[in-house]
N, C-alpha and C positions, 0 to 999 in steps of 0.2 A: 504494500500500500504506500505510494506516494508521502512524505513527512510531511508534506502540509495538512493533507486529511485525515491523519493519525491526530496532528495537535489540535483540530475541528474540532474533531470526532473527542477528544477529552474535554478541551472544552466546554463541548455542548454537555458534558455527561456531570460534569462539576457545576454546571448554570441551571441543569435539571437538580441533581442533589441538594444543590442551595433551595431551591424553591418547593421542593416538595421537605427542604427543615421547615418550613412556615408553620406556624400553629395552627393547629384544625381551625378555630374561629375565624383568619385570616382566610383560610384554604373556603373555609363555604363561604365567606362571602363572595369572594371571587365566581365561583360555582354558579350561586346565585343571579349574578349579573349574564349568565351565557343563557342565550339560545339553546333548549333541552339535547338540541343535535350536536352542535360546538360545544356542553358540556361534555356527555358520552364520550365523544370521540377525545378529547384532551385526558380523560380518565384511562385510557388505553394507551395513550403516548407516555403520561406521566402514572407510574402504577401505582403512585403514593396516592394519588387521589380517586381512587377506585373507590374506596369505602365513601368517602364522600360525596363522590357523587350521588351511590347506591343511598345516603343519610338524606343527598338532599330530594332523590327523586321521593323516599319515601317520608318525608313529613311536610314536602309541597304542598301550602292552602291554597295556590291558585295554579291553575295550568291555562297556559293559551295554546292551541294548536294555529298557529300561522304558518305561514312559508316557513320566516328563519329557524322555527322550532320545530319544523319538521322535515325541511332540507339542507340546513344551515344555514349559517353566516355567506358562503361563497360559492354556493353551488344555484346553477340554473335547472329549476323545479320542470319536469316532465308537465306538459300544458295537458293533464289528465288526470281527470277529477276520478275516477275509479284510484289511482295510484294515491293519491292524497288520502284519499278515504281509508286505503287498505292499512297504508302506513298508522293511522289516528288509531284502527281498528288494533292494529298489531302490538303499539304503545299501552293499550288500554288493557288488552288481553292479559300482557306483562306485570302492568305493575295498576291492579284493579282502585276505581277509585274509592272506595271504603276503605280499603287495606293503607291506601295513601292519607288521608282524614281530608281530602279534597274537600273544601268549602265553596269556590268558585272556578268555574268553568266556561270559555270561549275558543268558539270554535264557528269562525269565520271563514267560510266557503273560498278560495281565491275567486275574483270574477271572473279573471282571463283563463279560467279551464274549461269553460265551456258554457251554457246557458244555467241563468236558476235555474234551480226547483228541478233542477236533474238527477237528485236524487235524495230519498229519506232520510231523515235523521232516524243514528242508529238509537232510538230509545230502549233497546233492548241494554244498555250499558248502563242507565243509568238504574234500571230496576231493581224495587229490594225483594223482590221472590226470585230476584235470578241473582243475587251478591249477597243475599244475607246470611250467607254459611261461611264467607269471607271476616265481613264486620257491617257493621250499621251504617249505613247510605246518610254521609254528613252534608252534602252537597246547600251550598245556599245560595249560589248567586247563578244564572245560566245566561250566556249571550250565545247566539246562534245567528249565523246570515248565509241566504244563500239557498237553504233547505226547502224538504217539503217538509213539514212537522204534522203528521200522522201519527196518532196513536190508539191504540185498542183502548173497548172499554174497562180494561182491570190493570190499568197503568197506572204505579201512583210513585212513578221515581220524582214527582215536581211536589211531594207532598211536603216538605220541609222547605220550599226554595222562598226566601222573599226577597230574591231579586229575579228578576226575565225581561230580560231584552229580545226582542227579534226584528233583524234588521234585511228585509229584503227576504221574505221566507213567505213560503203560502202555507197558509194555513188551510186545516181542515174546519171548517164550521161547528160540527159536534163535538170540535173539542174546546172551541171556543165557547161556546154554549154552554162548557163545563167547568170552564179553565179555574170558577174564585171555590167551584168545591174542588176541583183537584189540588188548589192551590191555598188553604184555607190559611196561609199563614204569608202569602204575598205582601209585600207592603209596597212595593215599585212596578212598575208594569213600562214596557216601552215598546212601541208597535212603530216603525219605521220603513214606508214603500214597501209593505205586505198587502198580499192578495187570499181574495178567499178560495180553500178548494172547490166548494163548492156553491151556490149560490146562499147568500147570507146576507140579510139585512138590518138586524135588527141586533144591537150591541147590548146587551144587561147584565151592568156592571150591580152585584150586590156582595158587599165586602167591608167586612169589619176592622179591618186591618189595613187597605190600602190606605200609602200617605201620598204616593207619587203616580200621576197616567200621564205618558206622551202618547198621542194617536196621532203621528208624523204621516201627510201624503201617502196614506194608505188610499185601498179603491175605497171607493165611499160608501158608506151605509145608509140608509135611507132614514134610521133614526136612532141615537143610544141612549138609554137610562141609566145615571148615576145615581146607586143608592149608597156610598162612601163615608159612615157620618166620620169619619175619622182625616178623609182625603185633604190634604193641604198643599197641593199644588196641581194646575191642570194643564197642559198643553195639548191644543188641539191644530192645526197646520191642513185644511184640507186639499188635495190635490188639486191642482190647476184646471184641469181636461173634465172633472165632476162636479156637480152642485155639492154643495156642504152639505153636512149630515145636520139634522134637529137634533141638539142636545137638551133632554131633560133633566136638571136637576131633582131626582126626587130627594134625597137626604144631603145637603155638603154643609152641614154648618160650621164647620174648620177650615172652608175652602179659602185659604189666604193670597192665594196669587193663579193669576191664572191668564194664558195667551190665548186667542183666540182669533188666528190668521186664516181669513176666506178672500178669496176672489171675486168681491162682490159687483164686480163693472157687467159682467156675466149670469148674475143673477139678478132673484128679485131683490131688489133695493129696500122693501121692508124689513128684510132677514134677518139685518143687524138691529133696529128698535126692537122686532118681537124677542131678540135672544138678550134683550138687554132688559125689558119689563118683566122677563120670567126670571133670569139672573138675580135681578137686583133684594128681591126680596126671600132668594133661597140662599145668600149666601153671605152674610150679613157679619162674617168677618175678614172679606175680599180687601185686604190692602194694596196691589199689583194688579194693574191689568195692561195685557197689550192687546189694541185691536188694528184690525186694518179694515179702512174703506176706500171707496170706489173716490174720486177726485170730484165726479160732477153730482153727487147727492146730497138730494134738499135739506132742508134742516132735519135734525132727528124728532122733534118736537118734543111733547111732555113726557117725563119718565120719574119713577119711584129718584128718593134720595138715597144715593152710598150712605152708608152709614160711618164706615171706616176706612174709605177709600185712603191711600196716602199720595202712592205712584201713578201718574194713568201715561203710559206709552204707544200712540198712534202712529199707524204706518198709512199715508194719504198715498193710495197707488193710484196713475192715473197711464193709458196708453202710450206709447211713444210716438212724438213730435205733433202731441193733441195740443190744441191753439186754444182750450177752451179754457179759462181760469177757474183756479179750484175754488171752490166755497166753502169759507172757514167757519161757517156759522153754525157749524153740527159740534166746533169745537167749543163753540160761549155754549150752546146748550150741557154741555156735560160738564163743566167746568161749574153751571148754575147748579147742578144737584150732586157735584160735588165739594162740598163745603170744607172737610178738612183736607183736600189733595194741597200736597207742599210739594212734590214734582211731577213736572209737564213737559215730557218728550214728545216732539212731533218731529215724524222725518216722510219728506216727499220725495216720493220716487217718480223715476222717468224724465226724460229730456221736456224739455220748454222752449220755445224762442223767448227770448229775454224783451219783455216789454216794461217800460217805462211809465206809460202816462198815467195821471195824477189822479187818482180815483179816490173816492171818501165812505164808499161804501160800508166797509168795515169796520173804519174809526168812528163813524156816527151812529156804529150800533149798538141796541141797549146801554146809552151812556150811563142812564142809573145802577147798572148794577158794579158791584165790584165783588173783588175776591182778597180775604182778608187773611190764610193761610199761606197759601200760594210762593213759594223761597227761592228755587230756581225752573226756568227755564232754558228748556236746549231745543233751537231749532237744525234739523239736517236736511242735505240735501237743496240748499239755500241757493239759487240762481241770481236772486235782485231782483223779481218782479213785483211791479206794484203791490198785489195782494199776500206776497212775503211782508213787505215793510210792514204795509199797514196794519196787516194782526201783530208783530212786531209792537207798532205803537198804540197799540189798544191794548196788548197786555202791560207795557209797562203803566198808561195812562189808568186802569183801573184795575190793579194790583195792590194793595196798600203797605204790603211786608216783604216786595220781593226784592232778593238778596244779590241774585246775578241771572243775565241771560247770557247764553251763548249761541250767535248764527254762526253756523258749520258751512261748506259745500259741500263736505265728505256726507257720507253714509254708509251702510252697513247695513246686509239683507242677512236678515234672522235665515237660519233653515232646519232650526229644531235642534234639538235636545245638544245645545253649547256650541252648534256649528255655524259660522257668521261667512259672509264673504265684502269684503270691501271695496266700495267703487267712491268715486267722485265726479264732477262735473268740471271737464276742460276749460268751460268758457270761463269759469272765476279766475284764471290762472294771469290772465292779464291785468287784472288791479281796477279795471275799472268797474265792474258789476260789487267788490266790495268799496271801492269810493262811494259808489253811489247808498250804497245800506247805511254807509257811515255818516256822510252829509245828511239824511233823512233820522238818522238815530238821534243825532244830535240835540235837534229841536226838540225833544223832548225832558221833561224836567222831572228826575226822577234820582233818587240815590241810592239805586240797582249797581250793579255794573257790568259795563257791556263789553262780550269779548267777543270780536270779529276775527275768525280763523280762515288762513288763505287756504288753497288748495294743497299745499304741503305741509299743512300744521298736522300735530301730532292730533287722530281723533280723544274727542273729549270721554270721561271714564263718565 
């Protein structure tokens, strides 16, 4: 052998000895930080960390089956979903999740193997008539995407879980239909671009325990009942391409925040008053809400008082390079029946042509009322057109306590459950559409204070 690769070769076998002297504690945390596949295989290069690896696959509380943890760090995964599966299957067979004290579990479909819903989730793995001669099925959190999720009627591996996410999965209806008794101890629930296996329309949520539902851009349902008296937060996001679902509240009285994002320029324009007169008086410790409406709808008219509103966040969607000006007067109405709101986020979406002329329609309206909580306001999505300023200086004009406003360009489209996308508007970039917001701010007398953010400013929190 060559003496240079004699003294490699000792080298490397003195830089392995050193590192497998590391103290166990030091050795699993390292462990812990890999990919299930990159720990494995390092456990066989370095024989010291065999036992630890085998320590940390079995006292693992969470497992995610992805790419890296299933083909590694540096290997290009075979675009076939049967090989992914068989491997997840092969993993599991090995080292059973009872026997592991597994608490949470994901297992994210890759998308680029092939179409959803191309094949079942294996529920037979999580079963305790099929693992309880192992140990007792600890499983508490589940995310899944990609699957079909079928299950027979004497399935009760989701009997302990209160966490389930499903992202991108069809679901079978009858088992939806069953899911808060299979699931009597749920408290989180997240339904994300899921479809039904089979025709379903009718959602009946009744659960003692739920705290948390997002129902993200699923196909739609014709109508859900919420009987959650415990439920304290709701996300609702309905697909683009469907009418919105009717949500009934029958029980929320915990219900503290809640979003509630439709496509209304496409629907009927009552949709949002009727969900807000049935809202108002079921849910009567709602501090948060976000809603989106249509640009060109009428006033909302009369509606119950919040009781406890704090935050109210509107999304004003309006078509792209629609010439029509948005009507802010649905914003004084909810502003008038909510009395203790101390913040008021509005963000307009969609392009505008930037118009200037002098209009008064806004500032001259209901000049007697005012809002006496009211601390800051943020407006997004901010171009400079007349009907910007002017609600601009109608809130600071009849506001009595408020502390700061901020016009943005920027903005940021929600799209459920903590996922945002960030845009802004080109034309502010030139300084003259915020000149113009500035010179108009001005004239007003008020001891707010106003921050005008250009097109590079950092967005406001």
């Amino acid at each position: 052998m060559d003496q240079s690769l004699k003294l490699a070769s000792v080298s490397c076998n003195q830089e392995r000895s050193k590192f497998e002297e590391l103290p166990d504690c030091i050795l699993e945390s390292i462990v812990s930080f890999l990919p299930l596949r990159d720990a494995m295989e390092s456990s066989m290069i370095f024989r010291g960390l065999k036992h630890i690896w085998l320590n940390s696959i079995q006292t693992r509380r969470n497992l995610v089956f992805d790419v890296p943890n299933i083909y590694g760090s540096w290997r290009q995964p075979r675009k076939d979903d049967e090989d992914f599966i068989r491997r997840v299957d092969q993993f599991l067979e090995r080292y059973p999740l009872p026997r592991m004290g597994v608490q949470e579990l994901r297992l994210p479909m890759p998308t680029n193997f092939g179409p959803l819903y191309n094949d079942d989730f294996p529920h037979q793995l999580l079963s305790e008539q099929q693992v309880k001669a192992v140990a007792p099925l600890k499983l508490k959190s589940l995310s899944l995407k990609g699957f079909r999720l079928r299950v027979p009627p004497e399935f009760d591996g989701f009997n302990q879980l209160t966490t389930l996410c499903l992202h991108s999965v069809k679901v079978d209806g009858i088992f939806m239909s069953h899911l808060f008794s299979l699931g009597s101890f749920l408290e989180r629930l997240t339904l994300k671009n899921c479809t039904w296996e089979y025709f379903y329309s009718h959602l009946n949520i009744v659960s003692g325990r739920l705290n948390d539902f997002k129902l993200i851009s699923c196909t739609e349902l014709e109508k859900i009942e919420i009987s959650a008296p415990n439920l304290a937060s709701l996300e609702y996001i309905a697909k683009s391409v469907y009418p919105p679902s009717s949500i009934v509240f029958v029980n929320t009285p915990k219900l503290a925040k809640l979003l509630y994002l439709t496509d209304l320029s496409t629907t009927d324009p009552t949709l949002l008053p009727q969900t807000l007169r049935q809202l108002i008086p079921s849910c009567p410790a709602l501090e948060t809400l976000d809603l989106q409406m249509c640009a060109e709808r009428p006033q909302i008219g009369s509606l119950p008082t919040f009781g406890n509103l704090k935050q109210l966040n509107l999304q004003i969607k309006r078509g792209y390079y629609n010439s029509i000006p948005i009507h802010l007067r649905c914003v004084v109405d909810l502003l008038k029946v909510a009395p203790l709101l101390e913040e008021l986020t509005i963000t307009i979406e969609g392009q505008r042509e930037f118009d200037e002329t002098d209009h008064q329609e806004i500032r001259n309206l209901d000049c007697g009322f005012t809002h006496n909580q009211l601390k800051k306001v943020k407006m997004h999505g901010i171009q400079g057109n007349w009907y910007e300023i002017e609600f601009a200086i109608w809130i600071l004009k009849n506001t009595t306590n408020l502390e700061i406003m901020v016009i943005d360009p920027n903005w940021k489209r929600y799209l459920g459950d903590g996922d945002y996308i960030e845009l802004n508007h080109s034309t502010w970039q030139k300084g003259r559409h915020r000149a113009v917001v500035r010179e108009k701010l001005k004239e007003v007398k008020t001891d707010a204070r106003i921050r005008i953010l250009n097109r590079w400013s950092l967005p406001e929190k």
